[in-house]
Kinemage of the C-alpha trace (Angstrom):
@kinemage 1
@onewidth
@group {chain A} dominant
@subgroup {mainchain}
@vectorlist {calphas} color= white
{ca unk a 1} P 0.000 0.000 0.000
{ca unk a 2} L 2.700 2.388 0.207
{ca unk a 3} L 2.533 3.411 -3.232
{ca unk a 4} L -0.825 4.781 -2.664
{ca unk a 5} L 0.228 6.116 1.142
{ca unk a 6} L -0.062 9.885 -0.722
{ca unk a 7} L -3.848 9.271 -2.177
{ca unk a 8} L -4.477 7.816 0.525
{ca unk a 9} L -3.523 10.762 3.083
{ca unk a 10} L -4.897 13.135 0.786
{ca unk a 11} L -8.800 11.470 0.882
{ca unk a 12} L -8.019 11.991 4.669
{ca unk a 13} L -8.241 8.360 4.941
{ca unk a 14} L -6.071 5.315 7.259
{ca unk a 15} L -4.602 2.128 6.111
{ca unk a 16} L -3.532 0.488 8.985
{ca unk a 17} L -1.265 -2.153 8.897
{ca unk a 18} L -0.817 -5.443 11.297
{ca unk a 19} L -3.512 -4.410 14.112
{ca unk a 20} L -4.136 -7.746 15.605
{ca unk a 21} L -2.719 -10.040 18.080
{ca unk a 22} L 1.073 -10.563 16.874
{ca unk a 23} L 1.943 -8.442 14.955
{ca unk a 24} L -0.537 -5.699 17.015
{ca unk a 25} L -0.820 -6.008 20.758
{ca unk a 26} L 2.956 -6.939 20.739
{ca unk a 27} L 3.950 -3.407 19.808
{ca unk a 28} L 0.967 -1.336 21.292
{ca unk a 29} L 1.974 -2.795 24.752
{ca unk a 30} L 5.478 -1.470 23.998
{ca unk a 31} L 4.194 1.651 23.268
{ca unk a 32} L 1.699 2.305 26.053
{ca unk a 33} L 4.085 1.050 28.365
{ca unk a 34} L 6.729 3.720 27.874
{ca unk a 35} L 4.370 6.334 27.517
{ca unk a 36} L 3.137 5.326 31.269
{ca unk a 37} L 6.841 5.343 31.900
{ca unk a 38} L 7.585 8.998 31.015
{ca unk a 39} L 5.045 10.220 32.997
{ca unk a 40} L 6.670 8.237 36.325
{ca unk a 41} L 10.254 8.526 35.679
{ca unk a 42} L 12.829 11.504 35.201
{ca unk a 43} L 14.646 9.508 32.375
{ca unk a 44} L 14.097 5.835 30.522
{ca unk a 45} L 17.323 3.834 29.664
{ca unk a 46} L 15.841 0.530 28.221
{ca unk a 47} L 12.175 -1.127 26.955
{ca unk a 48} L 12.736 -4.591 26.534
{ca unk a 49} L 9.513 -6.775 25.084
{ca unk a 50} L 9.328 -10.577 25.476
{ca unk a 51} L 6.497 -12.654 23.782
{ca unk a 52} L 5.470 -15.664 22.720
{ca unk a 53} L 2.599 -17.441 20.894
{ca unk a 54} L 1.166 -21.575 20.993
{ca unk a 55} L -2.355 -20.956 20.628
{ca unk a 56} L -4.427 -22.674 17.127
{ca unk a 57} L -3.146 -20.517 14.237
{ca unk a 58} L -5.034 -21.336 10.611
{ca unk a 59} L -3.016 -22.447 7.680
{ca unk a 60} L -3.037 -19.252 6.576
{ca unk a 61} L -1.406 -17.629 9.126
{ca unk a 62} L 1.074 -20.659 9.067
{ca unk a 63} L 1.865 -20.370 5.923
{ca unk a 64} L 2.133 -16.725 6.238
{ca unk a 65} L 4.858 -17.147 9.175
{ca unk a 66} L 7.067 -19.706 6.840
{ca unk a 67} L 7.103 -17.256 4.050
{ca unk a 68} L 7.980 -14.314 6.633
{ca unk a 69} L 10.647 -16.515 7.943
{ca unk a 70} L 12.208 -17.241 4.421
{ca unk a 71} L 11.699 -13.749 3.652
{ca unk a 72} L 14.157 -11.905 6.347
{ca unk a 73} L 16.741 -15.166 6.733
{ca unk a 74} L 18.056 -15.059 9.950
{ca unk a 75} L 19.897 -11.452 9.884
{ca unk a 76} L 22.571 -11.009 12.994
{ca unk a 77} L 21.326 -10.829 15.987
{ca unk a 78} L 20.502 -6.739 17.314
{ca unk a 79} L 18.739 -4.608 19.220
{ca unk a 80} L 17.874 -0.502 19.036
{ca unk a 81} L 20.284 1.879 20.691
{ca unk a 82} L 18.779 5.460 21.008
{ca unk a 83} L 16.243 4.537 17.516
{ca unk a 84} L 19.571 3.010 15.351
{ca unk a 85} L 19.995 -0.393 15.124
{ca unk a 86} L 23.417 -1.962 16.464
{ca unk a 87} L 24.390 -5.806 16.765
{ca unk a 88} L 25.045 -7.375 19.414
{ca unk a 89} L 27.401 -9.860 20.417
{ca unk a 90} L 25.861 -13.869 19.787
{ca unk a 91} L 26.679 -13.947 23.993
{ca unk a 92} L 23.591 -11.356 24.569
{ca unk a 93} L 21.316 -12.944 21.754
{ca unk a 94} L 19.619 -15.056 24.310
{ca unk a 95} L 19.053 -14.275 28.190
{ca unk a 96} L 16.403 -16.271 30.892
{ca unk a 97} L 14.057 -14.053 32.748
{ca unk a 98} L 11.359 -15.060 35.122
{ca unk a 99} L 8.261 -12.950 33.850
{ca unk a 100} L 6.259 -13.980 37.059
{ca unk a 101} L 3.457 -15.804 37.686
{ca unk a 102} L 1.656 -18.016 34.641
{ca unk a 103} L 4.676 -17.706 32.884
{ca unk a 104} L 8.203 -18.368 35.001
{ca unk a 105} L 11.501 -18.385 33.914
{ca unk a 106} L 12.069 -18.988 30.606
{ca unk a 107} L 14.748 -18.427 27.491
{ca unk a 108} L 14.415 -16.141 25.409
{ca unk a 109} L 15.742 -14.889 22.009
{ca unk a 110} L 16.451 -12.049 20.408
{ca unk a 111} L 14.697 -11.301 17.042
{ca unk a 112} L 13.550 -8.619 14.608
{ca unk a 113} L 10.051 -7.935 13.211
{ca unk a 114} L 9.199 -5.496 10.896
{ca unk a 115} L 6.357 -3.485 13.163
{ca unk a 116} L 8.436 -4.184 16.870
{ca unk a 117} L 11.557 -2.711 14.457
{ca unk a 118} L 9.644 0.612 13.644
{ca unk a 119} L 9.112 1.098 17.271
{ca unk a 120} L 12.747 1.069 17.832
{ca unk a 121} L 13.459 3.760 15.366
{ca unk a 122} L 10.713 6.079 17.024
{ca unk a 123} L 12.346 5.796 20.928
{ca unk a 124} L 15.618 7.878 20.890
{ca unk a 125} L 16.301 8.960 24.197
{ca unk a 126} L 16.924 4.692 25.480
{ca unk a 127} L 17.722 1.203 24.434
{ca unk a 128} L 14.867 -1.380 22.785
{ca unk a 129} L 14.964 -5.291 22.469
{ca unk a 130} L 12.796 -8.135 21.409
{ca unk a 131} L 12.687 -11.311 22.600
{ca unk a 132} L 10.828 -14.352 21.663
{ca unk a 133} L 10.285 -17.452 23.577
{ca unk a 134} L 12.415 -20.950 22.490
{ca unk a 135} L 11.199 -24.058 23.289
{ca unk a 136} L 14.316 -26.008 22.827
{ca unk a 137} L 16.428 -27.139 20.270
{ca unk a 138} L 13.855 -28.370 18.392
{ca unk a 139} L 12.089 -25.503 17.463
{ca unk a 140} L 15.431 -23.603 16.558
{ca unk a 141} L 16.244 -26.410 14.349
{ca unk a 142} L 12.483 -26.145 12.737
{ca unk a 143} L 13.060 -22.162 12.017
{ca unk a 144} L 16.611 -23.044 10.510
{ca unk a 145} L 14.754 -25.655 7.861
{ca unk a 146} L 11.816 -23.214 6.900
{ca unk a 147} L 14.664 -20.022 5.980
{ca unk a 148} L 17.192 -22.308 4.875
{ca unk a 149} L 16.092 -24.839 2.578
{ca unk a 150} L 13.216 -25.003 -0.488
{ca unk a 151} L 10.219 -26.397 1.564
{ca unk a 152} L 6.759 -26.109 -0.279
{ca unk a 153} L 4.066 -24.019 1.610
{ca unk a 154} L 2.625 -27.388 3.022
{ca unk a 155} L 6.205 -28.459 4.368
{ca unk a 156} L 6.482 -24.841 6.025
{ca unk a 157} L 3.736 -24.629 7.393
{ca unk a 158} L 3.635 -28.033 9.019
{ca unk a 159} L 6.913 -27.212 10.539
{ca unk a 160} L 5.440 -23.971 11.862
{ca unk a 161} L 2.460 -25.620 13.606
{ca unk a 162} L 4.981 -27.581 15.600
{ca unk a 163} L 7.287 -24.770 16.808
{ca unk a 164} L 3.628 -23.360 18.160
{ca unk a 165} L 2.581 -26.388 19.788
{ca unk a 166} L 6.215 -27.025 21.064
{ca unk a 167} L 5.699 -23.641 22.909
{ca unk a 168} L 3.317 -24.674 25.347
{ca unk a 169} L 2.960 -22.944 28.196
{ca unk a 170} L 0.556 -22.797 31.185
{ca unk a 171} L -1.145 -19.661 28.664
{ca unk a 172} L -2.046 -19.169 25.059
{ca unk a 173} L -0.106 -16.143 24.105
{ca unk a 174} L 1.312 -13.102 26.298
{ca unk a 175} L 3.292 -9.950 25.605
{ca unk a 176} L 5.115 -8.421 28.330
{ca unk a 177} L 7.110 -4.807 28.576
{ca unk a 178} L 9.777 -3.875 30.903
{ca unk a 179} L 10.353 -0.297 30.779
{ca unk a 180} L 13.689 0.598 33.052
{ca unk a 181} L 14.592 4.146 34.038
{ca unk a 182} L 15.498 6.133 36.799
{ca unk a 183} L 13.315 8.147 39.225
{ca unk a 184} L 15.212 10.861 41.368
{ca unk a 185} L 18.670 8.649 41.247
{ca unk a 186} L 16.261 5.321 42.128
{ca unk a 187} L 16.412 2.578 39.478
{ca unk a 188} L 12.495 1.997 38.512
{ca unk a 189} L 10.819 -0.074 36.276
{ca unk a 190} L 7.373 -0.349 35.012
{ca unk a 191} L 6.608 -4.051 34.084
{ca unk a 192} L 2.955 -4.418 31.649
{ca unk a 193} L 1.527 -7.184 30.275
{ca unk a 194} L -1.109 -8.862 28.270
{ca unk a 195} L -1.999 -12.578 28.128
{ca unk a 196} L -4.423 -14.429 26.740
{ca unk a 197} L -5.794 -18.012 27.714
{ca unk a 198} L -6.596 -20.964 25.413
{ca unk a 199} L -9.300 -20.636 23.657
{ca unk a 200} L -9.063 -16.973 23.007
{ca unk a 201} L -6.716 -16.824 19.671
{ca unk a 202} L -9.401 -15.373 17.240
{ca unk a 203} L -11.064 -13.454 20.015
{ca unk a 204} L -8.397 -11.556 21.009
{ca unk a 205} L -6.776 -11.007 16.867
{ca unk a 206} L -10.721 -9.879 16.743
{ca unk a 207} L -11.535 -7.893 19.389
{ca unk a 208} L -8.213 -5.640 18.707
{ca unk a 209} L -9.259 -5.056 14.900
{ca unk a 210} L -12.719 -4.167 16.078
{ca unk a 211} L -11.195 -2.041 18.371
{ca unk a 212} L -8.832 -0.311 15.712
{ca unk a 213} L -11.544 -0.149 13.337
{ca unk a 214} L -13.849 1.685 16.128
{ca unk a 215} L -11.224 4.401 16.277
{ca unk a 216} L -10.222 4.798 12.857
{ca unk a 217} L -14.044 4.989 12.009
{ca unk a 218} L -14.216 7.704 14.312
{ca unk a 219} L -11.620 9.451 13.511
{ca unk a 220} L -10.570 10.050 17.466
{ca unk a 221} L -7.147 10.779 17.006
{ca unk a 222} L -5.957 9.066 13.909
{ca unk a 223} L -3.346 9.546 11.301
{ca unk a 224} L -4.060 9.833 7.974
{ca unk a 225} L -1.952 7.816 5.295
{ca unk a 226} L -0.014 4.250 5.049
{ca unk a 227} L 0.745 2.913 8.823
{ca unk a 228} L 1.758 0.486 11.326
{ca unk a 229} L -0.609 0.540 14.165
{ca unk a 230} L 1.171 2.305 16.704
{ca unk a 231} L 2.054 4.729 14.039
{ca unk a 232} L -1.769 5.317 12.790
{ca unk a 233} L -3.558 4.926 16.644
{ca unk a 234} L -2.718 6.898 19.946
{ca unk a 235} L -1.530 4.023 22.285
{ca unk a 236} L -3.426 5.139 25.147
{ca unk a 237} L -6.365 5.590 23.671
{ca unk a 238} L -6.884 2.240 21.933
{ca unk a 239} L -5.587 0.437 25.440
{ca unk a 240} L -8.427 1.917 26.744
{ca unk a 241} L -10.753 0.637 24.245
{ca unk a 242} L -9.109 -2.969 24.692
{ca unk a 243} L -9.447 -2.506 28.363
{ca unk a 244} L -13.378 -1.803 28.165
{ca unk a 245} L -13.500 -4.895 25.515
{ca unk a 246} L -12.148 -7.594 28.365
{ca unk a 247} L -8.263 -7.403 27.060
{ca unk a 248} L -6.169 -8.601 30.537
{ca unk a 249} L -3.561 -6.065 30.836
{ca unk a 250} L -2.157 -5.448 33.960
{ca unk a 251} L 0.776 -2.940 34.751
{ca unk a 252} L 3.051 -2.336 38.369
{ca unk a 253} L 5.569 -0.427 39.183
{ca unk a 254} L 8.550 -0.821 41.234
{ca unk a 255} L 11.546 1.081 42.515
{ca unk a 256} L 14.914 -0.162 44.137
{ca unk a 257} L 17.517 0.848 45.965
Protein backbone atom coordinates (compact mmCIF):
# COMPACT_ATOMS: atom_id res chain seq x y z
CA UNK A 1 0.00 0.00 0.00
CA UNK A 2 2.70 2.39 0.21
CA UNK A 3 2.53 3.41 -3.23
CA UNK A 4 -0.82 4.78 -2.66
CA UNK A 5 0.23 6.12 1.14
CA UNK A 6 -0.06 9.88 -0.72
CA UNK A 7 -3.85 9.27 -2.18
CA UNK A 8 -4.48 7.82 0.53
CA UNK A 9 -3.52 10.76 3.08
CA UNK A 10 -4.90 13.13 0.79
CA UNK A 11 -8.80 11.47 0.88
CA UNK A 12 -8.02 11.99 4.67
CA UNK A 13 -8.24 8.36 4.94
CA UNK A 14 -6.07 5.32 7.26
CA UNK A 15 -4.60 2.13 6.11
CA UNK A 16 -3.53 0.49 8.98
CA UNK A 17 -1.26 -2.15 8.90
CA UNK A 18 -0.82 -5.44 11.30
CA UNK A 19 -3.51 -4.41 14.11
CA UNK A 20 -4.14 -7.75 15.61
CA UNK A 21 -2.72 -10.04 18.08
CA UNK A 22 1.07 -10.56 16.87
CA UNK A 23 1.94 -8.44 14.95
CA UNK A 24 -0.54 -5.70 17.01
CA UNK A 25 -0.82 -6.01 20.76
CA UNK A 26 2.96 -6.94 20.74
CA UNK A 27 3.95 -3.41 19.81
CA UNK A 28 0.97 -1.34 21.29
CA UNK A 29 1.97 -2.79 24.75
CA UNK A 30 5.48 -1.47 24.00
CA UNK A 31 4.19 1.65 23.27
CA UNK A 32 1.70 2.30 26.05
CA UNK A 33 4.09 1.05 28.37
CA UNK A 34 6.73 3.72 27.87
CA UNK A 35 4.37 6.33 27.52
CA UNK A 36 3.14 5.33 31.27
CA UNK A 37 6.84 5.34 31.90
CA UNK A 38 7.59 9.00 31.02
CA UNK A 39 5.04 10.22 33.00
CA UNK A 40 6.67 8.24 36.33
CA UNK A 41 10.25 8.53 35.68
CA UNK A 42 12.83 11.50 35.20
CA UNK A 43 14.65 9.51 32.37
CA UNK A 44 14.10 5.84 30.52
CA UNK A 45 17.32 3.83 29.66
CA UNK A 46 15.84 0.53 28.22
CA UNK A 47 12.18 -1.13 26.96
CA UNK A 48 12.74 -4.59 26.53
CA UNK A 49 9.51 -6.77 25.08
CA UNK A 50 9.33 -10.58 25.48
CA UNK A 51 6.50 -12.65 23.78
CA UNK A 52 5.47 -15.66 22.72
CA UNK A 53 2.60 -17.44 20.89
CA UNK A 54 1.17 -21.58 20.99
CA UNK A 55 -2.36 -20.96 20.63
CA UNK A 56 -4.43 -22.67 17.13
CA UNK A 57 -3.15 -20.52 14.24
CA UNK A 58 -5.03 -21.34 10.61
CA UNK A 59 -3.02 -22.45 7.68
CA UNK A 60 -3.04 -19.25 6.58
CA UNK A 61 -1.41 -17.63 9.13
CA UNK A 62 1.07 -20.66 9.07
CA UNK A 63 1.86 -20.37 5.92
CA UNK A 64 2.13 -16.73 6.24
CA UNK A 65 4.86 -17.15 9.18
CA UNK A 66 7.07 -19.71 6.84
CA UNK A 67 7.10 -17.26 4.05
CA UNK A 68 7.98 -14.31 6.63
CA UNK A 69 10.65 -16.51 7.94
CA UNK A 70 12.21 -17.24 4.42
CA UNK A 71 11.70 -13.75 3.65
CA UNK A 72 14.16 -11.90 6.35
CA UNK A 73 16.74 -15.17 6.73
CA UNK A 74 18.06 -15.06 9.95
CA UNK A 75 19.90 -11.45 9.88
CA UNK A 76 22.57 -11.01 12.99
CA UNK A 77 21.33 -10.83 15.99
CA UNK A 78 20.50 -6.74 17.31
CA UNK A 79 18.74 -4.61 19.22
CA UNK A 80 17.87 -0.50 19.04
CA UNK A 81 20.28 1.88 20.69
CA UNK A 82 18.78 5.46 21.01
CA UNK A 83 16.24 4.54 17.52
CA UNK A 84 19.57 3.01 15.35
CA UNK A 85 20.00 -0.39 15.12
CA UNK A 86 23.42 -1.96 16.46
CA UNK A 87 24.39 -5.81 16.76
CA UNK A 88 25.04 -7.38 19.41
CA UNK A 89 27.40 -9.86 20.42
CA UNK A 90 25.86 -13.87 19.79
CA UNK A 91 26.68 -13.95 23.99
CA UNK A 92 23.59 -11.36 24.57
CA UNK A 93 21.32 -12.94 21.75
CA UNK A 94 19.62 -15.06 24.31
CA UNK A 95 19.05 -14.28 28.19
CA UNK A 96 16.40 -16.27 30.89
CA UNK A 97 14.06 -14.05 32.75
CA UNK A 98 11.36 -15.06 35.12
CA UNK A 99 8.26 -12.95 33.85
CA UNK A 100 6.26 -13.98 37.06
CA UNK A 101 3.46 -15.80 37.69
CA UNK A 102 1.66 -18.02 34.64
CA UNK A 103 4.68 -17.71 32.88
CA UNK A 104 8.20 -18.37 35.00
CA UNK A 105 11.50 -18.38 33.91
CA UNK A 106 12.07 -18.99 30.61
CA UNK A 107 14.75 -18.43 27.49
CA UNK A 108 14.42 -16.14 25.41
CA UNK A 109 15.74 -14.89 22.01
CA UNK A 110 16.45 -12.05 20.41
CA UNK A 111 14.70 -11.30 17.04
CA UNK A 112 13.55 -8.62 14.61
CA UNK A 113 10.05 -7.94 13.21
CA UNK A 114 9.20 -5.50 10.90
CA UNK A 115 6.36 -3.49 13.16
CA UNK A 116 8.44 -4.18 16.87
CA UNK A 117 11.56 -2.71 14.46
CA UNK A 118 9.64 0.61 13.64
CA UNK A 119 9.11 1.10 17.27
CA UNK A 120 12.75 1.07 17.83
CA UNK A 121 13.46 3.76 15.37
CA UNK A 122 10.71 6.08 17.02
CA UNK A 123 12.35 5.80 20.93
CA UNK A 124 15.62 7.88 20.89
CA UNK A 125 16.30 8.96 24.20
CA UNK A 126 16.92 4.69 25.48
CA UNK A 127 17.72 1.20 24.43
CA UNK A 128 14.87 -1.38 22.78
CA UNK A 129 14.96 -5.29 22.47
CA UNK A 130 12.80 -8.13 21.41
CA UNK A 131 12.69 -11.31 22.60
CA UNK A 132 10.83 -14.35 21.66
CA UNK A 133 10.29 -17.45 23.58
CA UNK A 134 12.42 -20.95 22.49
CA UNK A 135 11.20 -24.06 23.29
CA UNK A 136 14.32 -26.01 22.83
CA UNK A 137 16.43 -27.14 20.27
CA UNK A 138 13.86 -28.37 18.39
CA UNK A 139 12.09 -25.50 17.46
CA UNK A 140 15.43 -23.60 16.56
CA UNK A 141 16.24 -26.41 14.35
CA UNK A 142 12.48 -26.15 12.74
CA UNK A 143 13.06 -22.16 12.02
CA UNK A 144 16.61 -23.04 10.51
CA UNK A 145 14.75 -25.65 7.86
CA UNK A 146 11.82 -23.21 6.90
CA UNK A 147 14.66 -20.02 5.98
CA UNK A 148 17.19 -22.31 4.87
CA UNK A 149 16.09 -24.84 2.58
CA UNK A 150 13.22 -25.00 -0.49
CA UNK A 151 10.22 -26.40 1.56
CA UNK A 152 6.76 -26.11 -0.28
CA UNK A 153 4.07 -24.02 1.61
CA UNK A 154 2.63 -27.39 3.02
CA UNK A 155 6.21 -28.46 4.37
CA UNK A 156 6.48 -24.84 6.02
CA UNK A 157 3.74 -24.63 7.39
CA UNK A 158 3.63 -28.03 9.02
CA UNK A 159 6.91 -27.21 10.54
CA UNK A 160 5.44 -23.97 11.86
CA UNK A 161 2.46 -25.62 13.61
CA UNK A 162 4.98 -27.58 15.60
CA UNK A 163 7.29 -24.77 16.81
CA UNK A 164 3.63 -23.36 18.16
CA UNK A 165 2.58 -26.39 19.79
CA UNK A 166 6.22 -27.02 21.06
CA UNK A 167 5.70 -23.64 22.91
CA UNK A 168 3.32 -24.67 25.35
CA UNK A 169 2.96 -22.94 28.20
CA UNK A 170 0.56 -22.80 31.18
CA UNK A 171 -1.15 -19.66 28.66
CA UNK A 172 -2.05 -19.17 25.06
CA UNK A 173 -0.11 -16.14 24.10
CA UNK A 174 1.31 -13.10 26.30
CA UNK A 175 3.29 -9.95 25.60
CA UNK A 176 5.12 -8.42 28.33
CA UNK A 177 7.11 -4.81 28.58
CA UNK A 178 9.78 -3.88 30.90
CA UNK A 179 10.35 -0.30 30.78
CA UNK A 180 13.69 0.60 33.05
CA UNK A 181 14.59 4.15 34.04
CA UNK A 182 15.50 6.13 36.80
CA UNK A 183 13.31 8.15 39.22
CA UNK A 184 15.21 10.86 41.37
CA UNK A 185 18.67 8.65 41.25
CA UNK A 186 16.26 5.32 42.13
CA UNK A 187 16.41 2.58 39.48
CA UNK A 188 12.50 2.00 38.51
CA UNK A 189 10.82 -0.07 36.28
CA UNK A 190 7.37 -0.35 35.01
CA UNK A 191 6.61 -4.05 34.08
CA UNK A 192 2.96 -4.42 31.65
CA UNK A 193 1.53 -7.18 30.27
CA UNK A 194 -1.11 -8.86 28.27
CA UNK A 195 -2.00 -12.58 28.13
CA UNK A 196 -4.42 -14.43 26.74
CA UNK A 197 -5.79 -18.01 27.71
CA UNK A 198 -6.60 -20.96 25.41
CA UNK A 199 -9.30 -20.64 23.66
CA UNK A 200 -9.06 -16.97 23.01
CA UNK A 201 -6.72 -16.82 19.67
CA UNK A 202 -9.40 -15.37 17.24
CA UNK A 203 -11.06 -13.45 20.02
CA UNK A 204 -8.40 -11.56 21.01
CA UNK A 205 -6.78 -11.01 16.87
CA UNK A 206 -10.72 -9.88 16.74
CA UNK A 207 -11.53 -7.89 19.39
CA UNK A 208 -8.21 -5.64 18.71
CA UNK A 209 -9.26 -5.06 14.90
CA UNK A 210 -12.72 -4.17 16.08
CA UNK A 211 -11.20 -2.04 18.37
CA UNK A 212 -8.83 -0.31 15.71
CA UNK A 213 -11.54 -0.15 13.34
CA UNK A 214 -13.85 1.68 16.13
CA UNK A 215 -11.22 4.40 16.28
CA UNK A 216 -10.22 4.80 12.86
CA UNK A 217 -14.04 4.99 12.01
CA UNK A 218 -14.22 7.70 14.31
CA UNK A 219 -11.62 9.45 13.51
CA UNK A 220 -10.57 10.05 17.47
CA UNK A 221 -7.15 10.78 17.01
CA UNK A 222 -5.96 9.07 13.91
CA UNK A 223 -3.35 9.55 11.30
CA UNK A 224 -4.06 9.83 7.97
CA UNK A 225 -1.95 7.82 5.30
CA UNK A 226 -0.01 4.25 5.05
CA UNK A 227 0.75 2.91 8.82
CA UNK A 228 1.76 0.49 11.33
CA UNK A 229 -0.61 0.54 14.17
CA UNK A 230 1.17 2.30 16.70
CA UNK A 231 2.05 4.73 14.04
CA UNK A 232 -1.77 5.32 12.79
CA UNK A 233 -3.56 4.93 16.64
CA UNK A 234 -2.72 6.90 19.95
CA UNK A 235 -1.53 4.02 22.29
CA UNK A 236 -3.43 5.14 25.15
CA UNK A 237 -6.36 5.59 23.67
CA UNK A 238 -6.88 2.24 21.93
CA UNK A 239 -5.59 0.44 25.44
CA UNK A 240 -8.43 1.92 26.74
CA UNK A 241 -10.75 0.64 24.24
CA UNK A 242 -9.11 -2.97 24.69
CA UNK A 243 -9.45 -2.51 28.36
CA UNK A 244 -13.38 -1.80 28.17
CA UNK A 245 -13.50 -4.90 25.52
CA UNK A 246 -12.15 -7.59 28.37
CA UNK A 247 -8.26 -7.40 27.06
CA UNK A 248 -6.17 -8.60 30.54
CA UNK A 249 -3.56 -6.07 30.84
CA UNK A 250 -2.16 -5.45 33.96
CA UNK A 251 0.78 -2.94 34.75
CA UNK A 252 3.05 -2.34 38.37
CA UNK A 253 5.57 -0.43 39.18
CA UNK A 254 8.55 -0.82 41.23
CA UNK A 255 11.55 1.08 42.52
CA UNK A 256 14.91 -0.16 44.14
CA UNK A 257 17.52 0.85 45.96
Amino acid sequence: MLPNAQQIADLGLSFVVSSGWMPGLSELLPVHAYTQAKTQMDSIESVDVYFSDSGEWSDNALRDAAFYIRKIGFPRPGYFRKGARVSSKLSEATRKIDLGNAIGRRQFSLVSMAELDEVGRSLSDCSFSTYSYLSGVRTTAAALMIGLLPLSEEVGARLMRGIFRRNQLPVAGFVVAHVAGRVKGRRAVLKSRIIFEAGRDYWINAVTLAAVARIVSAARGVQSGVHFLTEAVEATALMTELRKAGVGQSETFELYD
